[in-house]
N, C-alpha and C positions, 0 to 999 in steps of 0.2 A: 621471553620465548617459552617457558613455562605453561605461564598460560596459553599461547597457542598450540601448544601439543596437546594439553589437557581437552582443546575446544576441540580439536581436530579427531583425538580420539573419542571424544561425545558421541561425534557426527557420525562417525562411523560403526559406532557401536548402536544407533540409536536406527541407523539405514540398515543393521541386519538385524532389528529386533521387532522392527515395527513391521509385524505379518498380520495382523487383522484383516487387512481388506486393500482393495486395489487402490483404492486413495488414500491411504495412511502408506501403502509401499511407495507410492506415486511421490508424496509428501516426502520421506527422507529422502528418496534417492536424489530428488532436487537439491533438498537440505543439504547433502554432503558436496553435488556440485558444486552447490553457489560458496557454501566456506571452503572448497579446496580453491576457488578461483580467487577469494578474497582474499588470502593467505599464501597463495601465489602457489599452491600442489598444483595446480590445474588452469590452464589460461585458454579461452576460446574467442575467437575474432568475432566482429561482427560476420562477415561475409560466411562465417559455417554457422552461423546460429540462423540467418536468414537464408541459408540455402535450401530451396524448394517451395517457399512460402511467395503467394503472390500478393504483390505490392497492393490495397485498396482503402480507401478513406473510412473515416468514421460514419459510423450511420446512427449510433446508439452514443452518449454522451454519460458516463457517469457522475453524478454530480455528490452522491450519498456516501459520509465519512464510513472506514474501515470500521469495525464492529454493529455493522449495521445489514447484515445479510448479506454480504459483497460474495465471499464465498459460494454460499449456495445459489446466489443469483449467478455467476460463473459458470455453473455446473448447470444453468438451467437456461443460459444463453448458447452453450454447446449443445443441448440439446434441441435448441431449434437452428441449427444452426450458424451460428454465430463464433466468431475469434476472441472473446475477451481476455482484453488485456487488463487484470487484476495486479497488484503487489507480489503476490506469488511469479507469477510472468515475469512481469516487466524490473524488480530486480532480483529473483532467483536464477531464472531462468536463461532471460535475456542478457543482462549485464550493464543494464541502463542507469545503474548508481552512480556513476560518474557523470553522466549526462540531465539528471536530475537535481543531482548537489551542485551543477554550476547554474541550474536554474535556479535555484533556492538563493545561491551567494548573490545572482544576478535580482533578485525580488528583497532581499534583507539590504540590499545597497543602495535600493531604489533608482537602478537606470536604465530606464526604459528601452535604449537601444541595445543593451546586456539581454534586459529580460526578452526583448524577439529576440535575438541573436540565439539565445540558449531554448527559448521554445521553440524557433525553428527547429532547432537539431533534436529536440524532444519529440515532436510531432510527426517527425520525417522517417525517426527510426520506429515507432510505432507502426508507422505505415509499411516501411520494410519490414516490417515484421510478422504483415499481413493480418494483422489486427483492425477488427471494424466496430469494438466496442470498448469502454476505458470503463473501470469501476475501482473502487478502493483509492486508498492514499499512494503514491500523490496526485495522481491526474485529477482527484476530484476537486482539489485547490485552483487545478486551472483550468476547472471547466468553460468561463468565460470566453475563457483565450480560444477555447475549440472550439465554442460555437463562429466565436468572429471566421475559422480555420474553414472550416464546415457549417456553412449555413445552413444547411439541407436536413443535417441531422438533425435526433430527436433529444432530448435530455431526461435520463432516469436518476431522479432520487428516491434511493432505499432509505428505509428510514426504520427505525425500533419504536416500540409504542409508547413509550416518554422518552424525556429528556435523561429522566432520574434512572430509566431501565440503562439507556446507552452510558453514564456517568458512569454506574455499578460494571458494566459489563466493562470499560476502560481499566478501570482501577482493579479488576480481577484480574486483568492478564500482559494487556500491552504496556501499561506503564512500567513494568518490572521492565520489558524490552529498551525502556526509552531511561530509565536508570542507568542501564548497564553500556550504553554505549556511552553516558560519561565518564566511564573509566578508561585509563592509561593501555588499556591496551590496543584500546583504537588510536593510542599517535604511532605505532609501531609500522604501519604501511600505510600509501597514501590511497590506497582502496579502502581500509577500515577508516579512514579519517573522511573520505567520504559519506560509507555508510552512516558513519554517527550522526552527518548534517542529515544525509537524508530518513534516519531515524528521529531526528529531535528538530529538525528544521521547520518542521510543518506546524509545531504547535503557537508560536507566535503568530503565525500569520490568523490564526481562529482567533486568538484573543488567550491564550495560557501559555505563560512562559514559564522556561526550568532554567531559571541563572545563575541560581545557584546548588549547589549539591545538599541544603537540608530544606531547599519547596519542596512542597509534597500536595500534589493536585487536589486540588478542594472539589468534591462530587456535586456540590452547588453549585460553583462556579464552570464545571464542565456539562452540567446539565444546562447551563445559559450559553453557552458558547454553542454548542447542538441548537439550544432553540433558535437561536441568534443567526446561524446559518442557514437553517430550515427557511428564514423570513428570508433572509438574502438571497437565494435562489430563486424563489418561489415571486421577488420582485424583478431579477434580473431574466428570468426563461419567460415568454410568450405561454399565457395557459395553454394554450391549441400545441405547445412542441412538448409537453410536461406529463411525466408521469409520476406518481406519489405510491411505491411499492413496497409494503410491508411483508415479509416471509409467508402470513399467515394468507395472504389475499390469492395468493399461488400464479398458474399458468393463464387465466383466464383475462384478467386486465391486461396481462404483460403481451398475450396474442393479439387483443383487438388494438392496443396502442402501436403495435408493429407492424398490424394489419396481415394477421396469418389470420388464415381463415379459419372460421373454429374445425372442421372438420380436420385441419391440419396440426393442433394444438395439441400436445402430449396430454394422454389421459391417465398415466400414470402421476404416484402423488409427487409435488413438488417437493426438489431437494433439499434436507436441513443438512448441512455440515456442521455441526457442535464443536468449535475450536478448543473448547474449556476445559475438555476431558487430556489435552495437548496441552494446559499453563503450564503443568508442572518443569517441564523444560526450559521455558523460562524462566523460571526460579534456579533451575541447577545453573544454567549460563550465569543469571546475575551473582551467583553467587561465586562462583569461578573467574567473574571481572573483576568483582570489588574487594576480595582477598588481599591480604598484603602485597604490593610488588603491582599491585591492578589498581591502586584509587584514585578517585576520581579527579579527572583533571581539571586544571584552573577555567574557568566560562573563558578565560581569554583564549585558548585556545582552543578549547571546543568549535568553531567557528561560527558563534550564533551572537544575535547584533543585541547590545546592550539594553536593562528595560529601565537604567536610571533617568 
């Protein structure tokens, strides 16, 4: 319990300090929701998180893994008006960690009728949720599945300009994230035992597992599993539904593939969000899980499927 009061006063100390700018206040004050929810200080239903949001299908498909502009692309779908549904949303905000992590158990078990079962309820609460676009992890694991969902839509992969840039850019910030949820203080609630699937859940299915607590992500090998993905999309979307959006390329592709017309296309500069100036946080969390009384739990319980 230590540690959750430690984590809890972070949160809170980190939502009244973070004044820079309307999206770094925007940022904690999420932050401190979603761990008062996880931790049980704070419990909200679906039916008040969806109240006033109208119910409407996906029109935008995100297929492009998290450190790969997802953020800024967010910031720059709302600006043409658009709903995306990013990681930040969809488990800060919304509270869909539970409904993800029995997707995950439902794709590591491999049974089919599990895996709809659990995407229905994935896809439907998006939809209540009045979201018409998915980007970041994990929707972009089941982009497939949304096209089968939504044939109409279109599919955006973001992408970074190598393999070896997105490897470097994992290993500076989010793997510290994906450490720390295998410590013990996520068996403490069965909301933190989800979060940890749905923090560590995703990597197996690309092709990089953490089974145990001394792997430590090879940047070669995550720069192949990015390439590797890149191909598999790129075979699985119809060229004519596809778009290939790097941060640097801005508003201009991202209009004509959506069909705004250019007079209607933000002419102000495209959004960068720099997450990195933000790792440091990650590093005080991990380091406040893995403490004595916090170490890492046995892979048996983690809930993630064996890679012997």
């Amino acid at each position: 319990m230590r540690c959750l009061h430690l984590l809890w006063l972070l949160c809170l100390a980190c939502a009244g300090a973070a004044e820079e700018s309307e999206v770094d206040r925007g940022f904690w004050h999420i932050s401190k929701i979603f761990w008062g929810w996880m931790l049980g200080v704070v419990d909200v239903t679906p039916e008040e998180m969806n109240k006033g949001r109208v119910r409407q299908p996906l029109k935008i498909i995100g297929a492009g893994f998290g450190r790969t502009g997802t953020s800024s692309m967010a910031m720059a779908m709302e600006r043409l008006g658009y709903r995306p549904y990013h990681w930040v949303e969809g488990m800060m905000t919304m509270g869909h960690i539970g409904l993800w992590a029995n997707w995950y158990r439902a794709v590591h078990a491999n049974k089919q009728p599990a895996i709809d079962i659990a995407f229905n309820k994935v896809s439907e609460a998006i939809a209540d949720g009045g979201f018409n676009v998915t980007l970041d992890f994990p929707a972009c694991l089941a982009f497939d599945s949304f096209m089968d969902k939504y044939p109409d839509a279109k599919v955006l992969l973001t992408v970074r300009s190598s393999g070896e840039s997105w490897a470097k850019s994992v290993l500076a910030g989010v793997i510290d994230m994906t450490w720390s949820a295998q410590g013990r203080l996520f068996d403490l609630t069965p909301r933190l035992n989800d979060m940890r699937l749905v923090v560590m859940g995703g990597w197996p299915l690309i092709g990089q597992n953490f089974s145990t607590a001394s792997e430590l992500p090879n940047e070669t090998l995550l720069a192949s599993v990015y390439e590797n993905w890149i191909v598999k999309v790129k075979k699985t979307v119809p060229p004519e539904k596809l778009l290939i959006h790097e941060a640097k390329d801005g508003y201009g592709p991202l209009c004509k593939f959506m069909e705004i017309p250019e007079a209607e296309c933000p002419k102000e500069p495209y959004p960068h969000l720099n997450a990195s100036k933000d790792q440091w946080i990650h590093r005080i969390i991990t380091y406040i899980f893995m403490r004595r009384g916090c170490e890492v739990a046995p892979s048996s319980q983690r809930g993630l499927p064996s890679t012997d």
